[in-house]
C-alpha positions, 0 to 999 in steps of 0.5 A: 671335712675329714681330719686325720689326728697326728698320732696315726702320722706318727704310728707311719713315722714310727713303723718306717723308722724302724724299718731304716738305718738311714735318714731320708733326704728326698721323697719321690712320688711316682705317677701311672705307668712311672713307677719303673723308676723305684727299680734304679734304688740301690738296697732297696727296702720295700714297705707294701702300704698294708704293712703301714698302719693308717695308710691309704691303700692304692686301688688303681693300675699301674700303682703298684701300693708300696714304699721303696727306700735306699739309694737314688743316684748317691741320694737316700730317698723314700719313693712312694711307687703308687698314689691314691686320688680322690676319684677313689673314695679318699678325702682330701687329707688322706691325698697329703698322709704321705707326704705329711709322713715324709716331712715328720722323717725328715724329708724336705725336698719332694719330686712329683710326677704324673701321667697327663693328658696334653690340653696344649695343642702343641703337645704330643703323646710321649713328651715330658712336661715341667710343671711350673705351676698348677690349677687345683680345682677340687681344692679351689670349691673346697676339697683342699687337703689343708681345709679344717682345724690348722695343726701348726706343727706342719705349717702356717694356716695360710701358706703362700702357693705363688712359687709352689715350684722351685725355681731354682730345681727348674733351673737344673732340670733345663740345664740337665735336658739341653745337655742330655738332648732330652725334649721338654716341655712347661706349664701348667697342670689341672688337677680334676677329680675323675675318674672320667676324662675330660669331655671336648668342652672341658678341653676347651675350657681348660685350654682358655684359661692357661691348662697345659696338661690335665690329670687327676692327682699331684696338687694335693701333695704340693699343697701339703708340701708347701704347707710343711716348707718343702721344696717341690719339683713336678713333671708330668709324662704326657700320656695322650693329646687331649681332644678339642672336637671329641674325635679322639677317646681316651682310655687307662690301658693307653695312658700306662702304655705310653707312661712306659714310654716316658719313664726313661726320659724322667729317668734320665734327668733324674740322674743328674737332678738328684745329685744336685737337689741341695 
């Protein structure tokens, strides 16, 4: 099992530090085809991944690999427009570098948010999910970003998950899109490993067990989150209706399609949330 030594999180630390006159409060992760949000920061400073020493560099479209840090909404925030994800060859721990990296700057709230697959027949391409909780598979069989020596500086060995998302932000978000007249939807995402989508039967399967959505990344950033103490709040853009009879294919171009479609919604409760997120 992969460990990554601190110092290569303190060298990251370190190079954005440098770069900043300001103290982060909120880190943001920006999924497929959602990376349009990093474009509303104010005085943006722009880190490419290639310029952070240890960084895992993206791979995947719709990633653009980069930091965008400044103003969001009258908050300083550190917006990681791009993540990495297991199917492309990095381990577990590599999946939490960055936001171990934003718990060491100072941060302590963190927004996620993801392209999906609806697994909810009552879900549609277009909708945007609040996640309120999640099935994390790869880590259930042993690909869990805290496997291997514990280091007490980022958390207990056992951290509890039974509220990995916070209650109260939810609150704010429902409170935010029944004003604003903006659809959403709840529950639960799977995070599998990929690359290849879902089969009919594993539709199915997920479908049994209390999946809403399904994608391939998202969980391991909570769980390192937790494991430090942050706050998390978690959507994920409903990018495609999941097929239960093998009727329907899937494919990456349509994910980013319809991702482009989502964003000003997540733009648009992210305006009033982040003023709110004490």
């Amino acid at each position: 099992m992969k460990e990554i030594d601190y110092s290569h999180y303190l060298a990251a630390v370190d190079a954005i530090r440098s770069s900043i006159d300001f103290q982060p409060e909120i880190g943001l992760v920006l999924g497929s085809g959602l990376g349009d949000l990093a474009d509303e920061v104010e005085n943006p400073i722009i880190l490419p991944y290639q310029s952070l020493p240890n960084w895992p560099v993206s791979t995947v479209s719709g990633h653009k690999g980069r930091l965008v840090l400044g103003t969001l909404y009258s908050r300083k925030v550190l917006v990681q427009q791009g993540r990495v994800h297991f199917y492309e060859g990095y381990a577990p721990a590599d999946l939490a570098f960055a936001v171990r990296v934003m718990f060491l700057l100072g941060i302590k709230k963190l927004i996620v948010t993801n392209a999906a697959g609806g697994v909810n027949p009552n879900f549609k391409a277009g909708d945007v999910m609040l996640i309120s909780d999640h099935i994390g598979f790869p880590a259930m069989v042993g690909f869990n970003p805290l496997a291997g020596l514990n280091d007490e500086r980022f958390g207990v060995r056992f951290p509890d998950m039974s509220q990995a998302y916070d209650r109260a932000y939810a609150a704010k978000v429902r409170e935010i899109t029944e004003r604003k007249n903006i659809p959403l939807q709840s529950g639960t995402y799977v995070w599998l490993s990929g690359p290849t989508f879902e089969t009919p039967a594993e539709i199915r399967f997920l479908h049994s067990i209390g999946a809403d959505a399904v994608g391939m990344s998202t969980v391991p950033e909570v769980i390192a989150a937790r494991h430090a103490g942050m706050r998390v709040i978690g959507f994920s853009g409903i990018t495609n209706a999941c097929s239960h009879d093998g009727e329907v294919k899937t494919t990456h171009e349509e994910v980013l399609e319809t991702a482009d479609m989502i964003g000003p919604k997540i733009i648009a409760i992210l305006k009033d949330l982040l003023p709110q997120m004490d």
